[in-house]
MARMIMAR-132440 format. One record per residue (C-alpha): y, x, z; residue in three letters; residue number from 1. Coordinates in steps of 0.001 Angstrom, whole numbers. Each point is the difference from the previous one (the first is absolute). Layout:
N
<seba><v>Y</v><u>X</u><w>Z</w><res>ALA</res><n>NUM</n></seba>
...
***
This chain:
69
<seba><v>129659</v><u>93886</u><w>25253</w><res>UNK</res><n>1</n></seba>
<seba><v>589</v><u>1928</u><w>-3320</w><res>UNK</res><n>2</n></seba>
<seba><v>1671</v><u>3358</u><w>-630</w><res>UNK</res><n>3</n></seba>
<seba><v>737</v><u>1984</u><w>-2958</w><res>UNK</res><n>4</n></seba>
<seba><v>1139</v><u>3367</u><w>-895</w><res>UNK</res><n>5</n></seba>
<seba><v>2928</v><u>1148</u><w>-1491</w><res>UNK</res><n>6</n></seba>
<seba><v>-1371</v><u>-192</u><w>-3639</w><res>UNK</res><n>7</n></seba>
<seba><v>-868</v><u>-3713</u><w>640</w><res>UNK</res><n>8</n></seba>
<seba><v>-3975</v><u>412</u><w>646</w><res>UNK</res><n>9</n></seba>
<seba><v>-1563</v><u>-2220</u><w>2503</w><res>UNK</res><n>10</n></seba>
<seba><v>-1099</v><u>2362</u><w>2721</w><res>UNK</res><n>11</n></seba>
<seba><v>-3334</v><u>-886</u><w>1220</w><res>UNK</res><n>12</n></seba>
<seba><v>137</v><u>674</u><w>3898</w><res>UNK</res><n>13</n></seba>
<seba><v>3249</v><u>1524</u><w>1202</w><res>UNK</res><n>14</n></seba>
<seba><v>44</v><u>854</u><w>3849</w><res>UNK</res><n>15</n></seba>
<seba><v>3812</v><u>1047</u><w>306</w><res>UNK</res><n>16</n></seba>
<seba><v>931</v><u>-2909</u><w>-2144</w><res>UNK</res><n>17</n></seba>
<seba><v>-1875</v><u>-2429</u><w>2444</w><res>UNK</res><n>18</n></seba>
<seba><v>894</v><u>1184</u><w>3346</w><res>UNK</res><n>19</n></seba>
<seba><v>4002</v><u>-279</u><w>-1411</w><res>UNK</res><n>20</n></seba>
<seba><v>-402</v><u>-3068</u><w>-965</w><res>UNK</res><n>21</n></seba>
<seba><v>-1781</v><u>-1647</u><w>3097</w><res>UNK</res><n>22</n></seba>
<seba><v>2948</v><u>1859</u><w>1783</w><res>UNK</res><n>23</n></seba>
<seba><v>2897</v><u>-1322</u><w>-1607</w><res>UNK</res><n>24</n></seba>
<seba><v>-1983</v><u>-3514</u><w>-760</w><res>UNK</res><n>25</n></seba>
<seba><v>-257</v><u>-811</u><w>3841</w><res>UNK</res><n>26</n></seba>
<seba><v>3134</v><u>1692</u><w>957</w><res>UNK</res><n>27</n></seba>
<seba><v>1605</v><u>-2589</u><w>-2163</w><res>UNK</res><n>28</n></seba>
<seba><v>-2029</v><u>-3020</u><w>1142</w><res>UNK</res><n>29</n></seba>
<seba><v>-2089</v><u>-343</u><w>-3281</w><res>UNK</res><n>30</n></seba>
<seba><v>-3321</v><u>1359</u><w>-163</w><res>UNK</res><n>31</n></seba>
<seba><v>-2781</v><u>-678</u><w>2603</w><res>UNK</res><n>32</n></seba>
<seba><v>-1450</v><u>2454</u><w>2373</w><res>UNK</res><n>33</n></seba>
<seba><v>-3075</v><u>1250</u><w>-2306</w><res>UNK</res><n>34</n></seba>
<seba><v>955</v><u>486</u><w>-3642</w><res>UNK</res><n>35</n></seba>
<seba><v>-2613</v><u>1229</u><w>-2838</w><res>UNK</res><n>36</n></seba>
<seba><v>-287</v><u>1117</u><w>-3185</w><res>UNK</res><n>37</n></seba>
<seba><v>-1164</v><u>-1874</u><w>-2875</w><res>UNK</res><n>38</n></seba>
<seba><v>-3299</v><u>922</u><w>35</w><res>UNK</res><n>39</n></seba>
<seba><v>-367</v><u>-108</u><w>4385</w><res>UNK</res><n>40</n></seba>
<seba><v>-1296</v><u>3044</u><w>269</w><res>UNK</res><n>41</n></seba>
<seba><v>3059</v><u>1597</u><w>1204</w><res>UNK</res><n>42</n></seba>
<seba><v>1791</v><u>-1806</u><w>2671</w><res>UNK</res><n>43</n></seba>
<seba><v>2945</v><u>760</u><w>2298</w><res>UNK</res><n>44</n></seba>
<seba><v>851</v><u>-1669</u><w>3581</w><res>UNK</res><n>45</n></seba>
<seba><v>4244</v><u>78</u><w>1446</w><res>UNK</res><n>46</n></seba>
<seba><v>-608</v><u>-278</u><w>3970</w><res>UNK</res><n>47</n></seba>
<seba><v>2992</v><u>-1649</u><w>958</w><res>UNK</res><n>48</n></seba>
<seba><v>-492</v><u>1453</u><w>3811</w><res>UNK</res><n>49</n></seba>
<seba><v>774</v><u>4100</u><w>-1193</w><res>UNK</res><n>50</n></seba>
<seba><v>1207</v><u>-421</u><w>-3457</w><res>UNK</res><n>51</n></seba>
<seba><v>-3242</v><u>1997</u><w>-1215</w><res>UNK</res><n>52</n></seba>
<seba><v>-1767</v><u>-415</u><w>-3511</w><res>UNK</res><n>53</n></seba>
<seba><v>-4237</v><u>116</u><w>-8</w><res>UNK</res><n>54</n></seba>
<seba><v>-1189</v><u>833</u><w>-3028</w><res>UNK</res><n>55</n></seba>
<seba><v>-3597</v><u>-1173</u><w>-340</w><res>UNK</res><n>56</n></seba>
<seba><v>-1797</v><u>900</u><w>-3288</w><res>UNK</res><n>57</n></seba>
<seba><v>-3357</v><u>2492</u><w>-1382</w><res>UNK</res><n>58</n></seba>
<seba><v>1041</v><u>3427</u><w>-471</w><res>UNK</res><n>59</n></seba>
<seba><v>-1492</v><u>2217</u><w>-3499</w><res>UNK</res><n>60</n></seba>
<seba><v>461</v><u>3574</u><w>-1007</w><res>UNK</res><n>61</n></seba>
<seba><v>1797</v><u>-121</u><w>-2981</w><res>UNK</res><n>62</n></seba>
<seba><v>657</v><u>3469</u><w>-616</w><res>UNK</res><n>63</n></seba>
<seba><v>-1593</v><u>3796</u><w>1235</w><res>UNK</res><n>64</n></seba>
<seba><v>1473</v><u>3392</u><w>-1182</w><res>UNK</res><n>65</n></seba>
<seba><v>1823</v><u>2780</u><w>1161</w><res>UNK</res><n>66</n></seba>
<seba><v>3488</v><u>275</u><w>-532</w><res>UNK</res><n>67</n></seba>
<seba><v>2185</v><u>3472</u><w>-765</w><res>UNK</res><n>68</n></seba>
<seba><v>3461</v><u>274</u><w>1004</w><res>UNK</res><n>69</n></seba>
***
């Protein structure tokens, strides 16, 4: 699978993107039960059973600060 943002940019791994589309995908009949992105490293699994969404992946910080409100 492939998702991009709203300027058109490939994103690399997107997590919300995924899990929506394995959703919809097997709701509809057309994807299989485990679905990855194009690189494998993130992957998603529909159980049919509970109508749940795994997400399997590696997690990395990305970001550390302190924000002010």
């Amino acid at each position: 699978m492939r998702v991009w943002d709203r300027e058109g940019y490939e994103v690399i791994h997107c997590a919300k993107g995924l899990c929506a589309s394995v959703a919809a995908g097997r709701l509809k009949g057309l994807l299989a039960e485990e679905v990855s992105m194009d690189d494998g490293e993130l992957k998603a699994y529909y159980i049919d059973a509970t109508k749940h969404v795994l997400l399997k992946g590696s997690v990395n910080e990305i970001f550390e600060g302190t924000i002010q409100c």
